[in-house]
N, C-alpha and C positions, 0 to 999 in steps of 0.2 A: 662866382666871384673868386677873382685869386688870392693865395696865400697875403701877397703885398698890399693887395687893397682891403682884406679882411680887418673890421675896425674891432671886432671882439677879438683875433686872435693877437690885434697888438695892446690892446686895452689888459689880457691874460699877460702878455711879455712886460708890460711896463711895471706891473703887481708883481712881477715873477724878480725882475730886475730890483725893484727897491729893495725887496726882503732879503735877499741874496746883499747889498752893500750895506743895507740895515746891520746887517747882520755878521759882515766882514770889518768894515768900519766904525760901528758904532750912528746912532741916531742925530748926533750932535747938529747941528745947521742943518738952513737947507737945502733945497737938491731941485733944481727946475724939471722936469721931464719930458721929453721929446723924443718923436718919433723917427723911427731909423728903418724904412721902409715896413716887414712887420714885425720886426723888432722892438725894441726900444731903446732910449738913453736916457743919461742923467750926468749934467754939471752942478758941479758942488766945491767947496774948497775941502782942500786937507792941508793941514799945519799954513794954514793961510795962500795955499798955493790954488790958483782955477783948474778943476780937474774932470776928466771927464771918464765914464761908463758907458759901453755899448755893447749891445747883446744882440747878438749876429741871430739872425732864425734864418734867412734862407740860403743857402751857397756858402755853409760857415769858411770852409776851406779861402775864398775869394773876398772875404772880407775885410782882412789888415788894412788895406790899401783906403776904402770910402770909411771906413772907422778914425784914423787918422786923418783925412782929409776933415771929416767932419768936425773933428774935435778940435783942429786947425779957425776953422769958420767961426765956432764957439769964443774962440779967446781962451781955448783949454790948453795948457801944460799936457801934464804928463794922462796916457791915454789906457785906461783899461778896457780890455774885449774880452768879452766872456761869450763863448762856446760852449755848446755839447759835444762836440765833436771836433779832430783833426786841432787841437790845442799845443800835441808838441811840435806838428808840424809850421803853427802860426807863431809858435815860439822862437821859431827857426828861423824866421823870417824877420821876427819881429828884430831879432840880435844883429841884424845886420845896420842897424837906424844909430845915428849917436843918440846919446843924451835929449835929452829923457828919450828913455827907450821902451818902445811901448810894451804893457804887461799885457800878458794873456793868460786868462784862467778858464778851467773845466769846472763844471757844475758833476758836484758827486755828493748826491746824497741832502741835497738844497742847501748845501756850504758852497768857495769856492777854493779850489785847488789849484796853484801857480803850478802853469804848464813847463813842464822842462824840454828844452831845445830836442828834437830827436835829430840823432848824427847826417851828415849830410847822405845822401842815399850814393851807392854804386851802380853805373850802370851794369847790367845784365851785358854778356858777353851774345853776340848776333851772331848764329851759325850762316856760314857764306859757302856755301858751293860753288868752285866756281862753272861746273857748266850749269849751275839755275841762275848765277849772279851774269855768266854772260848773255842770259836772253836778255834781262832785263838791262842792259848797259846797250845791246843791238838794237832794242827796242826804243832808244833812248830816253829811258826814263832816268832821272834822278834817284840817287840812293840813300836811303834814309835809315838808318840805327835806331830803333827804340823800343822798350820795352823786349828784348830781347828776341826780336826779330830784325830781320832786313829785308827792307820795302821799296817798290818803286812807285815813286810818284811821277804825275804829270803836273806842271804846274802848281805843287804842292798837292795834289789831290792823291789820294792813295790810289793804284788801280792793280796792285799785286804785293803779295809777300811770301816768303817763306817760311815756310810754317815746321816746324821739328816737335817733338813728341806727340803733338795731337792736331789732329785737323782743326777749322773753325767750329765744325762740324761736331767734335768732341770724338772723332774715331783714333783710335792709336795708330803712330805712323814708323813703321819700322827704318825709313828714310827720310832727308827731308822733302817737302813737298813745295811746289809754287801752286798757290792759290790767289786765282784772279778775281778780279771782283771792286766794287765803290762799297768799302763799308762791309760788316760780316753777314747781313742778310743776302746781298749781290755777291757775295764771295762762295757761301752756301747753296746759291739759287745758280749760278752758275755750272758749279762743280754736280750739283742733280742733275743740270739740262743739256751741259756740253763738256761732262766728262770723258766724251768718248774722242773730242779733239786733241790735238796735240797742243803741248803745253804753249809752243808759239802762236797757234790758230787761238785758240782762249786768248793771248793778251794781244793781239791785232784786232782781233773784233772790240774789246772793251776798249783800247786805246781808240779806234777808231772814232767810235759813240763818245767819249769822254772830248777828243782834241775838237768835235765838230762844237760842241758845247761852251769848254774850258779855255775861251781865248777873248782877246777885250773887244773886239767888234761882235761877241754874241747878244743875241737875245735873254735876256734874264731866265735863269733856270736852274734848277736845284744845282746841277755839275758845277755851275760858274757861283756859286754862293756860298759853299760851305767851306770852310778851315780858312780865309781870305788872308790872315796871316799867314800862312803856309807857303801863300802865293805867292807871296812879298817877298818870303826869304827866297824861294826859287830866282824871283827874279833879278834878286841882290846878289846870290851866289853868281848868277849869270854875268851881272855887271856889277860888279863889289865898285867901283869906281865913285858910283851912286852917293854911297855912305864913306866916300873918302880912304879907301880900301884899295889893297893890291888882290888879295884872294881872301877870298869866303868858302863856305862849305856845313853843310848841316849838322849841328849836334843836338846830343838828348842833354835835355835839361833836369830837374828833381823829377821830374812824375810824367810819364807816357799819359799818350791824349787817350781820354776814356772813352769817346766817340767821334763821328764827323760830324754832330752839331757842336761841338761843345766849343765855346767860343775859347780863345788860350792863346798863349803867345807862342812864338817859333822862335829856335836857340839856333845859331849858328856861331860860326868859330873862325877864325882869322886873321891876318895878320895887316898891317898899317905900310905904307911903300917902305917905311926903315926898317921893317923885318919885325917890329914889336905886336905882340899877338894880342888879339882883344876877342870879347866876348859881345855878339852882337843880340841883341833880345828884340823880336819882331811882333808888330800888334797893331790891329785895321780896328777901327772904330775908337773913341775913347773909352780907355779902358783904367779906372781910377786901381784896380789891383798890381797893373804890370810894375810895378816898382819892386815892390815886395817877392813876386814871382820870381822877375829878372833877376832879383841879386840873390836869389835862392838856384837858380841856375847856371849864373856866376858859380855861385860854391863848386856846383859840380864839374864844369868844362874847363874853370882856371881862376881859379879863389885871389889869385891876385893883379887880374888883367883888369885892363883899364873896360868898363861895360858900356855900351853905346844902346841905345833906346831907339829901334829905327820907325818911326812912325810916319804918313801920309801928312802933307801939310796941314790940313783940316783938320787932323787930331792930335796937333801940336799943341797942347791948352793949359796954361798956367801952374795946375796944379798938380799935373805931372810933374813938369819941372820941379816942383816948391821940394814934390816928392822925393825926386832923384836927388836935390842937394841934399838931403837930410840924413843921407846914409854913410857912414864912417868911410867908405870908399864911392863917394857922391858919382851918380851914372852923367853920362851925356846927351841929351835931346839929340837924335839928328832927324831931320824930316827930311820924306824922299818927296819928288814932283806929285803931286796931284796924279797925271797920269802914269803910275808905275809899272802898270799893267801891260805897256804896251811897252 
């Protein structure tokens, strides 16, 4: 049974939740309680206002976004999220909302703690060689910034990076290194099996295997499914026109993707045909967090451009939008075609 269908471990969270506002608020009125996948919540009034509590348990980092949404549905006002974790970072997010602007607290010590905003992050400076960066630009990959390397994608998919002080591998590197590969086990498994090719022959064979996969006439396959935002942006930088654009181009957003399942939005950067620069935030599936993300991503690429939400028409839904109007610098839905892939 999963964490989210476990009915004792949210049965634990909802015990865990009241004692925690019991205890912050006072016992006065009462408090309905509801389930928040295996979490829980609870609407109650304060100084006669509808108000609601929700305690994130799984993916606390992604939760601002359906916490709010929820509390919305409720008929709640003002919106408290209590975490164990990543609380200044949801703090961060949360400041970006006007009024009422939702609180976030840590749990220390079975009190709760109001989270303080942590600063907007910097990105890491990407070491670029240019004869590693020109295979990968002959190769025509895409070039991608983050976490303080530089990548070539195909199609948003990663299939090489540069790697400087240490391999994936964890060996120390006295120069930088291009390491090929989908992901660090294929980047590992690679560098054991066919480190004795030259750094051009590794990225033609994995580009080869990746483009026969990574295009929209394929067959369903791992290559063609994972990072699908990624995709989106590739293909927006391609045709920025899409999204009403004269040019696009990839940036890093708060936080490098921590894997290739891990579902996430893609940040790109660009300018409008009158030369005004905006911040575009990319996301396939609906995704009730990308609000909160986005304008945390904003912070980092251009804290005062105007944010555009570039979503698939099928995941154009209500509550995004509700989302986007809510923030002190309100984002803009734009949906691309259904088929963008192509």
């Amino acid at each position: 049974m999963s964490q989210a269908n476990d009915p004792r471990r949210s049965t634990l969270n909802a015990a865990k939740l009241a004692a925690l506002v019991d205890a912050r608020w006072g016992t006065d009125g009462e408090r309905a309680r509801h389930p928040f996948g295996s979490g829980a919540a609870l609407v109650g009034t304060v100084d006669g206002v509808s108000t609601a509590w929700v305690l994130a348990d799984q993916v606390p980092e992604r939760s601002l976004g359906p916490a709010v949404l929820w509390a919305e549905r409720q008929g709640a006002g003002p919106v408290h999220l209590v975490v164990d974790s990543s609380a200044q970072v949801l703090a961060r997010q949360a400041s970006f909302f006007a009024e009422p602007v939702p609180a976030v607290w840590r749990v220390e010590d079975r009190a709760l703690v109001r989270g303080d905003p942590a600063p907007v992050p910097v990105p890491l400076p990407a070491p670029s060689p240019p004869e590693l960066v020109d295979l990968l630009l002959d190769a025509g990959l895409e070039l991608v910034a983050e976490g303080g390397s530089l990548r070539g994608e195909l199609n948003g998919l990663e299939v090489a990076r540069i790697a400087t002080g240490t391999s994936t591998a964890g060996v120390p590197l006295d120069a930088p290194l291009l390491e090929v590969g989908v992901g660090r086990a294929d980047r590992e498994l690679t560098g054991m099996l066919h480190g004795d090719l030259a750094p051009v022959d590794q990225l033609d064979r994995v580009i080869e295997i990746v483009r026969r996969h990574r295009r929209p006439d394929a067959e369903p396959h791992p290559l063609n499914q994972l990072v699908p935002e990624r995709w989106l942006r590739a293909a927006l930088c391609r045709e920025p026109a899409l999204v009403g654009l004269a040019s696009l181009h990839p940036a890093e957003g708060a936080h490098a993707r921590a894997n290739l399942r891990e579902r996430d939005i893609a940040v790109a950067a660009g300018e409008r045909p009158d030369g005004e620069p905006v911040v575009v935030a990319c996301a396939v599936g609906v995704a009730p967090d990308l609000v909160p993300v986005a304008a945390d991503a904003r912070a980092v690429v251009a804290p005062g451009a105007p944010l555009l939400l570039a979503v698939p028409e099928r995941d154009d839904v209500p509550g995004i939008r509700r989302l986007a109007s809510r923030l002190v610098m309100p984002a803009e839905v734009t949906p691309v075609p259904t088929d963008w892939r192509r």
